[in-house]
NUDO-929092 format. One line per 8 residues: number of its first residue (from 1); their letters; for each residue z, y, x of C-alpha. Coordinates in steps of 0.05 Angstrom, whole numbers, plus 5000, padded with zeros to 4 digits. Example, Ala and Ser with C-alpha at 12.3 -4.5 7.8 and 13.67 -1.06 7.14 Angstrom:
BEGIN
1) as) 5156 4910 5246  5143 4979 5273
//
This chain:
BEGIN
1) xxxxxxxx) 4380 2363 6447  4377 2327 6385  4300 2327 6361  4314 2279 6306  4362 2329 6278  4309 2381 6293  4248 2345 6256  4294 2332 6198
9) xxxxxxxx) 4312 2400 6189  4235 2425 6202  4216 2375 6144  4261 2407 6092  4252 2472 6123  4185 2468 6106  4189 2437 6043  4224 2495 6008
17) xxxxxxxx) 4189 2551 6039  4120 2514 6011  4159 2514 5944  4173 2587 5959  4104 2608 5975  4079 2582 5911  4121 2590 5861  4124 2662 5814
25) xxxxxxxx) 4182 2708 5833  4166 2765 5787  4230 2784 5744  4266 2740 5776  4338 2778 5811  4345 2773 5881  4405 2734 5864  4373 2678 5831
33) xxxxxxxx) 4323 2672 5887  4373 2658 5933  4417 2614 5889  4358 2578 5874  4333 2571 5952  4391 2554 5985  4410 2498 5924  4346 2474 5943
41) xxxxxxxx) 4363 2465 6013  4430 2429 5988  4397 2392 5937  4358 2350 5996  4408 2332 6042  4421 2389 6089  4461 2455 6097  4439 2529 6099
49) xxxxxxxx) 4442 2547 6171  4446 2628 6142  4442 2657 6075  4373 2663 6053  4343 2734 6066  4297 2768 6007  4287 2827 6040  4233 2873 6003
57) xxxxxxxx) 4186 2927 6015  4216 2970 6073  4268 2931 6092  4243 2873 6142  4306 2833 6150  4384 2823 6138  4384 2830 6065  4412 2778 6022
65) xxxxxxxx) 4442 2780 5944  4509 2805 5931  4543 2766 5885  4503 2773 5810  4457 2821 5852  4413 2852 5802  4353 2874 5838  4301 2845 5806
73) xxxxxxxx) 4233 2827 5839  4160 2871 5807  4094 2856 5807  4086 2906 5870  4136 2876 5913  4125 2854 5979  4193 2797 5994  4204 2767 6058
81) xxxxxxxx) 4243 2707 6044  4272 2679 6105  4308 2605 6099  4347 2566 6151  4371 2490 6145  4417 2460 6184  4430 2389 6200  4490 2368 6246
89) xxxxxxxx) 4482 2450 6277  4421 2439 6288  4367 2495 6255  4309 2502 6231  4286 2570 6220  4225 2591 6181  4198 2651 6132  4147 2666 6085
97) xxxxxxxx) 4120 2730 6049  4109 2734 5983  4077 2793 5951  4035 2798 5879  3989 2867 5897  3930 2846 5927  3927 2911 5963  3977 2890 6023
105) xxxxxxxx) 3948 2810 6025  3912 2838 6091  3993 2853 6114  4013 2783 6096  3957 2740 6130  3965 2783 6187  4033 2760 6199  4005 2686 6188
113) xxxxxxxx) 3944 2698 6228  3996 2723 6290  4042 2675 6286  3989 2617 6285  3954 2646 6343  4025 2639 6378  4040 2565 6359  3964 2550 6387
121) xxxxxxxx) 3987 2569 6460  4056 2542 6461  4076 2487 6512  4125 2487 6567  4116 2529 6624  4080 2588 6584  4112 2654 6593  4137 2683 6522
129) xxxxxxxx) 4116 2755 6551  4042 2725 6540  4066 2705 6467  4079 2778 6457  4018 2797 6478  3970 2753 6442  4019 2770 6374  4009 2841 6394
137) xxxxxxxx) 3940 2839 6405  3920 2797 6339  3964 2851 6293  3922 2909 6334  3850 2883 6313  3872 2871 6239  3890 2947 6231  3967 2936 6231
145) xxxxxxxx) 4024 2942 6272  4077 2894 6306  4147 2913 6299  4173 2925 6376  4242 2919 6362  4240 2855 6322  4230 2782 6361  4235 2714 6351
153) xxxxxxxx) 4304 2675 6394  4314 2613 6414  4359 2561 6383  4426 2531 6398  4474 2478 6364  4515 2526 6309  4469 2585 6345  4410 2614 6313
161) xxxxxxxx) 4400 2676 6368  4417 2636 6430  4412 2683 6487  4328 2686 6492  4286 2731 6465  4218 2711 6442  4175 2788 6435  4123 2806 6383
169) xxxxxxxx) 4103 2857 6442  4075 2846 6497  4133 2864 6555  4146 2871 6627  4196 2801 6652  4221 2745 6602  4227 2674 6611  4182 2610 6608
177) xxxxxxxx) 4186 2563 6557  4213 2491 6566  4218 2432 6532  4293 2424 6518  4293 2472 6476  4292 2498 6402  4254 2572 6383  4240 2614 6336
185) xxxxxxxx) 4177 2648 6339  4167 2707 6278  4116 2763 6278  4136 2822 6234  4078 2874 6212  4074 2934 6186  4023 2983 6165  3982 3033 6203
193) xxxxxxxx) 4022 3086 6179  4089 3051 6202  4134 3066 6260  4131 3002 6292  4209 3006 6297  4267 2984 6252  4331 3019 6246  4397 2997 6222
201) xxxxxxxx) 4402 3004 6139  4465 3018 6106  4483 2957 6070  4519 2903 6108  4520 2841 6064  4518 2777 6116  4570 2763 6160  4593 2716 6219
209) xxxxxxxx) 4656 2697 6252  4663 2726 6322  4729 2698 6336  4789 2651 6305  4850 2693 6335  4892 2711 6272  4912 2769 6237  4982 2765 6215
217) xxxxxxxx) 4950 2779 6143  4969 2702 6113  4910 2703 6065  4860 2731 6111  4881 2685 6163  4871 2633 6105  4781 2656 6096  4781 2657 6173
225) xxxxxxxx) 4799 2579 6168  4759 2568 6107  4699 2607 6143  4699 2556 6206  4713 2491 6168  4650 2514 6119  4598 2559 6174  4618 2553 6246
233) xxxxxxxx) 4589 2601 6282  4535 2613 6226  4529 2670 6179  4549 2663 6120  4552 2717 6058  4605 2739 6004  4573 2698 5944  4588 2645 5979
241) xxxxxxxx) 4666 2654 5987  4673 2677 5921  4676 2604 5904  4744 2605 5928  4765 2679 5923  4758 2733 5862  4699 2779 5887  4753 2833 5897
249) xxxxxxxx) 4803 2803 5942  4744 2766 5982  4718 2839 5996  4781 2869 6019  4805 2808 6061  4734 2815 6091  4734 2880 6105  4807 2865 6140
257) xxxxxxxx) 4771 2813 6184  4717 2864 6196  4774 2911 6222  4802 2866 6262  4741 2849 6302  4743 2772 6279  4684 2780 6226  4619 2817 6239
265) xxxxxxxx) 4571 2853 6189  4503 2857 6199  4468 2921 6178  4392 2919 6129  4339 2926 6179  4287 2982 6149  4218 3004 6180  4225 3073 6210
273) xxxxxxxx) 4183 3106 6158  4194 3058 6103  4132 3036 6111  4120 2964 6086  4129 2897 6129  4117 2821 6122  4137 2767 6168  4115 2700 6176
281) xxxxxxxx) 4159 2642 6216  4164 2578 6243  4216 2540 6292  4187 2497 6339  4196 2462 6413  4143 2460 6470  4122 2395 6503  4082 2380 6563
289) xxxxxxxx) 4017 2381 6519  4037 2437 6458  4076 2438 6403  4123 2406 6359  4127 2460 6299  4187 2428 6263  4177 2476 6207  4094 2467 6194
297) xxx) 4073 2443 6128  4024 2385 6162  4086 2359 6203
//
């Protein structure tokens, strides 16, 4: 495991999603707040390890700009915006909530509030079904709900969901935590009212590779190639092909790829009832004694 690699992409991680929490979003189009994000992550050294996600109000996750997107953010919005940076594969996975109506700052901190009550019992050996719990439980006294269906994953090389599940339930079985290894913990909350579920959403607008075998289309064949040199195994999302491609063609020869199995989509995920959700996040990786959150502002 490299924890150098690790650490360096916590430190950036962080960095931005501080500049994120701070700075006023109001006006600005979903596309310029990921432009803006994800040149930030470029801008210092690294490489998004997935497009940045500004997923508002009722959708908790999986939404990112289409190309000159022009959704633009109001003074009642609640955004998550989720950021990963990746250094040699390696990832560092964190989000923040932003939201200007002080009515749903109780649904913000309470994300915050679970997710720090998770990094404060983290070391190797502890199970992640007691994680789930104590995220549970904290959501519970504040009046709010955890979303069941939503967890945190641990980390691999090129891999941001890597096989383990980390629950913002408590649940029966799971794994213990050990030291040579990356996670992901992130609480999402909703309100009373909510389902406590997501479903899939209609809009599919990030996308990975799930395999390299070719097409016989020549050009599609030729963003499959240009999608491995530039992601890997990451996702990536159309603004950033359309570098190389017109919008048009990049959305048909995606849509071929999507066809032929080699490319996946991955749906909006919205609260059952469209209630309202905020997440909080942070990557780290248990020692002996605690924690090493790669992603906390102090580290």
């Amino acid at each position: 495991m490299q924890i150098e690699d690790y650490i360096k992409a916590g430190k950036i991680a962080s960095e931005v999603r501080e500049m994120v929490r701070v700075k006023d979003w109001i006006g600005k189009s979903v596309y310029e707040i990921c432009e803006e994000v994800e040149n930030e992550i470029i801008k210092r050294g690294a490489k998004c390890a997935f497009p940045v996600n500004a997923s508002i109000n009722e959708i908790a996750a999986h939404y990112t700009a289409e190309p000159n997107d022009p959704i633009t953010i109001t003074d009642s919005d609640l955004v998550k915006i989720d950021l990963g940076v990746q250094i040699n594969g390696f990832i560092a996975d964190t989000a923040v909530t932003v939201c200007y109506d002080p009515q749903y700052d109780g649904l913000v901190q309470t994300a915050e509030s679970a997710l720090e009550k998770a990094m404060s019992m983290v070391k190797v050996g502890v199970k992640v079904s007691d994680i789930g719990r104590a995220i549970e439980t904290t959501i519970k006294q504040m009046g709010f709900k955890p979303i069941a269906n939503l967890s945190g994953h641990s980390l691999d090389k090129y891999t941001i969901h890597a096989g383990k599940t980390i629950p913002n339930v408590w649940s029966i079985g799971g794994f213990t935590l050990s030291g040579d290894s990356a996670y992901a913990c992130e609480p999402f909350v909703t309100t009373s009212e909510g389902g406590g579920f997501v479903r899939n959403g209609k809009i599919k607008n990030i996308f990975a590779i799930n395999s390299r075998k070719k097409t016989k289309n020549e050009e599609a064949d030729k963003l499959l190639d240009f999608i491995w040199e530039n992601f890997n195994m990451l996702p990536f999302a159309l603004r950033w092909i359309t570098k190389q491609w017109e919008e048009k063609e990049a959305r048909e020869l995606l849509d071929h790829l999507i066809k032929k199995k080699t490319v996946q989509a991955y749906p909006v995920l919205v609260e059952i009832h469209e209630q309202r959700v905020a997440q909080a996040e942070h990557t780290f990786i248990p020692t002996e004694t605690g924690v090493t959150v790669t992603t906390s502002s102090q580290s």
